[in-house]
C-alpha positions in Angstrom: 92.7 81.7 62.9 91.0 84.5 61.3 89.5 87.2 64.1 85.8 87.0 64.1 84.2 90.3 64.0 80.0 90.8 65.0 78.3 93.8 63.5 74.6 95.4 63.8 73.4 95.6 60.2 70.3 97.1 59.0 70.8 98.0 55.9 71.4 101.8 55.8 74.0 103.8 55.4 76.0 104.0 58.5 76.2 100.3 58.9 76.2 99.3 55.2 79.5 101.5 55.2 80.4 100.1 58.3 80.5 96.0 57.0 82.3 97.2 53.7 84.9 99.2 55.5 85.5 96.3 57.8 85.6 93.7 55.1 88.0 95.7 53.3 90.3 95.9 55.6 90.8 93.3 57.8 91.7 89.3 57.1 88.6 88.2 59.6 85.4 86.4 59.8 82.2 89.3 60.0 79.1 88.1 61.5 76.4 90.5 60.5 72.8 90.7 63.2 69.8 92.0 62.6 67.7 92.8 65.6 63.8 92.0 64.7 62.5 95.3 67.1 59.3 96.2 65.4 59.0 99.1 63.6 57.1 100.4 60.5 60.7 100.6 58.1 61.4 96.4 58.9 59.9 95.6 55.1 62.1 97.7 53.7 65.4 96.9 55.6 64.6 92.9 54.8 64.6 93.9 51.3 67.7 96.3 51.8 69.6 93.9 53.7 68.7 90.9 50.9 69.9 92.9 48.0 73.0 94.5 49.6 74.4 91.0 50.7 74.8 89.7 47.5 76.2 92.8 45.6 79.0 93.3 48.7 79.6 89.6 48.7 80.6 90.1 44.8 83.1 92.4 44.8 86.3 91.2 44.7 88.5 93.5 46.7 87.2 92.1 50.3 89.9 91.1 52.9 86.9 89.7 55.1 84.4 86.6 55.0 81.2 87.9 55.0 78.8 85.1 57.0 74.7 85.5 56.1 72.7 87.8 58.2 71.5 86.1 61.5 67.7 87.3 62.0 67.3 87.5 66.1 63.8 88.0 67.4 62.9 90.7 69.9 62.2 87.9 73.0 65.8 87.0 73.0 67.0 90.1 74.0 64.3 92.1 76.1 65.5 94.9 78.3 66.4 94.0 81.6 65.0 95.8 84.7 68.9 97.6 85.1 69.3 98.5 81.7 65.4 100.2 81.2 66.5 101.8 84.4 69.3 103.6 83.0 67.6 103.7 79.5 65.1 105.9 81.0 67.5 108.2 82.8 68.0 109.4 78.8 65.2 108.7 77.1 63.8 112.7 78.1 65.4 115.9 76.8 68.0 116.7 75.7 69.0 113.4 74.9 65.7 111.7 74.1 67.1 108.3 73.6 64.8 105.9 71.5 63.2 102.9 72.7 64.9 100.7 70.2 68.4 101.4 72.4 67.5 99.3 75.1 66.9 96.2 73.3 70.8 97.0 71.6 71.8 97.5 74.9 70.6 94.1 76.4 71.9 92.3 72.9 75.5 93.4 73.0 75.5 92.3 77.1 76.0 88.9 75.0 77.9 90.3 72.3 80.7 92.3 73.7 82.4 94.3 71.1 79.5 94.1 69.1 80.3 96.8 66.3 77.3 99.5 65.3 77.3 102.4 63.0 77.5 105.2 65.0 78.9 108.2 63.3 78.9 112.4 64.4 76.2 113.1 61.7 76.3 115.9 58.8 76.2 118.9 60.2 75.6 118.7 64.2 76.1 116.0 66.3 73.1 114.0 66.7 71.4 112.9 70.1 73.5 110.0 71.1 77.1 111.3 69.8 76.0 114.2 72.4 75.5 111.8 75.0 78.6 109.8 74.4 80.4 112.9 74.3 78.9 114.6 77.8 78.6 111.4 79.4 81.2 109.2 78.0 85.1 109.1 77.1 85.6 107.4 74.1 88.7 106.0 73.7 90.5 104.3 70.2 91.0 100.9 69.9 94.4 99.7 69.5 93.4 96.8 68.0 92.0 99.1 65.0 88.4 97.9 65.6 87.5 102.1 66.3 86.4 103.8 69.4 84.9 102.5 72.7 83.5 103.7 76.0 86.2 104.1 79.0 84.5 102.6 81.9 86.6 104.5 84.3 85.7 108.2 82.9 81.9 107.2 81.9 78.8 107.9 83.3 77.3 104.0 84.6 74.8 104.6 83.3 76.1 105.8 80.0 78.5 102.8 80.3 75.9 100.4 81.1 73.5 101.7 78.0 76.7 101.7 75.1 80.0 100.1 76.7 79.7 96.7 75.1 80.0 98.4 71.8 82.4 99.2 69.5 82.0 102.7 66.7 84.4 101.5 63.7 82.7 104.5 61.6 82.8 107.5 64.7 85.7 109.5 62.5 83.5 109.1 59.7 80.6 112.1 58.9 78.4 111.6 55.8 79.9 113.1 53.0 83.5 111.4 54.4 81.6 108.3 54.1 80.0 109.1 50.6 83.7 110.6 49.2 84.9 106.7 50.5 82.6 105.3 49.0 83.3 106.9 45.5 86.7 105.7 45.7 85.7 102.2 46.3 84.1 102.3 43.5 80.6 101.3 45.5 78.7 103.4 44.1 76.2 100.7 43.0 76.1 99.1 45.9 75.0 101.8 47.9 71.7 102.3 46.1 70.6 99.7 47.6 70.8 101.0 51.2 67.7 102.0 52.8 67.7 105.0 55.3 64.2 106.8 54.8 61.9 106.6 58.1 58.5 107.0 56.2 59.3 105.8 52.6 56.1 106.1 49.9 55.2 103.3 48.1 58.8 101.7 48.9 60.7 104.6 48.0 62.3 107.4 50.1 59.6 110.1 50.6 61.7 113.2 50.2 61.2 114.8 53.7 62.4 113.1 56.6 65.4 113.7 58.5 67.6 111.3 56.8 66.2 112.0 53.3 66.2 115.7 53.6 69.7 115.0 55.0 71.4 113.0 51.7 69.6 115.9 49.7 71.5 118.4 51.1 74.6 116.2 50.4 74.3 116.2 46.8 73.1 112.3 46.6 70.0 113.5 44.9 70.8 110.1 42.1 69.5 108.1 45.1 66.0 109.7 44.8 62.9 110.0 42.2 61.7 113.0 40.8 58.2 113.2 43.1 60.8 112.6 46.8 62.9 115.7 45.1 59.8 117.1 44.6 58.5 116.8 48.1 61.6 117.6 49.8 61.9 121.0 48.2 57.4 121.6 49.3 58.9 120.6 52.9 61.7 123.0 52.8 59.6 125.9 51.6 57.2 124.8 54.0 59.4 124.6 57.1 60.9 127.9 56.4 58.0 129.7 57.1 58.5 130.2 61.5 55.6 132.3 62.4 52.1 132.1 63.6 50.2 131.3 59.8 52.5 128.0 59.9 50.2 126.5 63.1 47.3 125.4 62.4 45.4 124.7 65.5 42.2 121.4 65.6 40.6 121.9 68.6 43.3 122.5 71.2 45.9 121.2 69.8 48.5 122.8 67.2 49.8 121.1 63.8 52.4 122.9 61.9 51.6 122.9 58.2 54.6 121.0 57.2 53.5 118.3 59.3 49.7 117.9 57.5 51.9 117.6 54.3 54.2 115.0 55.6 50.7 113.1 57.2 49.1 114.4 53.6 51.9 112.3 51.5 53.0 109.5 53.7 50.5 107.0 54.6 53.3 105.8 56.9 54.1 108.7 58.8 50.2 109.4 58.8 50.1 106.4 60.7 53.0 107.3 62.9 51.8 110.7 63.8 48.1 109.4 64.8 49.9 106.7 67.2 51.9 109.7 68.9 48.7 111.9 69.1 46.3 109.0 70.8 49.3 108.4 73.4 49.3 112.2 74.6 45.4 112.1 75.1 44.2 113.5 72.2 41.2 111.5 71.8 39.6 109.7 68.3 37.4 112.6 67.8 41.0 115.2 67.5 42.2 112.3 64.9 38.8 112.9 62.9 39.1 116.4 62.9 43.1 116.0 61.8 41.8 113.6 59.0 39.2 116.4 57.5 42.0 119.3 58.0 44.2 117.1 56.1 41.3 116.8 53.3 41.0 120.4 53.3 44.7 121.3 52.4 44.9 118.9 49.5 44.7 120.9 46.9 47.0 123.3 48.4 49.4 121.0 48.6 49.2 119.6 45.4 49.8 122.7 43.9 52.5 123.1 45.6 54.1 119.7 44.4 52.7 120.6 41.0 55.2 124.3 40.8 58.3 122.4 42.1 
């Protein structure tokens, strides 16, 4: 009987790479979930996740059985009172967990072994691979289903948060991923993953973490000419450290690159007036960042229009 495998699938890169290494190389059954959790990107990982299916499916070099994507709404697996407990113990600096890992946390109590794309990021190891590394002892699975937590040599918390996962990707870092992925032959597959945080009008805007991250990597292709565009505005834009890069509405201070980002990105716009209102700032602060953003749009355009 063929070895049933369940994986966390969202459509982006980590865990796109994740199903398609897995399905490559083992004779098993994969079980892909997607966790409904709201958030702003969930249109654009449904699409993702609809069009990647069927191109992955197609090729002909899989080992696996690929089973449709199992939708799971958010009330089957809200956070217990333990697991928010220990959640919160990391959710502050230097870890800064985000909310979304309590409600993986509380799935995978029912999905043991649950495999998620976790990898040691580009360049320095992101907030969680730090935590897993401080807190945790990751161990290799002899079964060749990748790493795990040790319970004995983990924080319980720690343990309690991550230890009913598996991280089939953790050797992996981006451009080890993207060099696989060339080989494969997967290239058109994989332009179909969706990774941006705050895409524009569908498409990846250029300038978040993740974008500004693949740019850096030399997977421009995977962007159009106004994201490139952006991204290079943000860059010049971010460079500038010093005092002229704050611009200060009432109390409060906005770097510039951050009235761009709000400037170009309806969706981070959004975002970033959510996060203001929960620290206090008031309606009459958002006004005032809404006319600030009005009065550097010409700037800003000009500066998309020398890129």
């Amino acid at each position: 009987m063929a070895k049933r495998i369940e994986i966390l699938w969202t459509g982006g890169l980590d865990s796109t790479f994740m199903l398609c290494l897995l399905a490559r190389e083992h004779d098993a059954v994969i079980q892909p979930y997607y966790l409904e959790i709201e958030r702003s990107v969930q249109k654009d990982e449904h699409y993702a996740l609809r069009h990647l299916y069927d191109r992955i499916k197609a090729k002909s070099d899989l080992k696996a059985t690929i089973l449709p994507v199992k939708h799971v709404k958010q009330k089957y697996f809200m956070p217990s009172d333990d697991v928010t407990e220990s959640y919160r113990k990391f959710a502050g600096e230097p870890y800064t967990l985000g909310d979304q890992q309590r409600y993986l946390a509380e799935f995978a109590k029912n999905h043991k072994g649950l495999c998620w794309g976790q990898e040691p990021y580009f360049e320095n190891p992101g907030h969680i691979t730090r935590l897993l590394l401080e807190k945790g002892k990751l161990k290799v699975a002899e079964d060749g289903f990748g790493s795990y937590l040790d319970k004995s040599d983990s924080d319980p918390d720690v343990y309690r948060l991550f230890g009913n996962l598996r991280c089939p990707i953790y050797g992996y870092s981006n451009p080890a991923m993207w060099k696989k992925i060339c080989e494969w032959g997967y290239e058109d597959v994989f332009r179909y993953i969706r990774f941006c945080y705050f895409p524009i009008d569908g498409k990846p805007c250029g300038f978040c973490h993740k974008c500004d991250e693949k740019i850096r990597q030399d997977m421009g292709f995977l962007f159009t000419d106004a994201a490139l565009k952006r991204n290079k505005v943000y860059r010049s834009l971010k460079g500038k450290d010093n005092q002229e890069n704050i611009i200060f509405i009432s109390k409060w201070g906005v770097r510039l690159e951050d009235l761009f980002w709000m400037y170009v990105s309806p969706v981070y716009r959004e975002y970033k007036y959510k996060f203001f209102l929960k620290r206090g700032t008031g309606e009459q602060f958002l006004k005032k960042l809404t006319d600030t953003i009005s009065l550097y749009a010409s700037y800003f355009d000009s500066l998309l229009e020398k890129a």
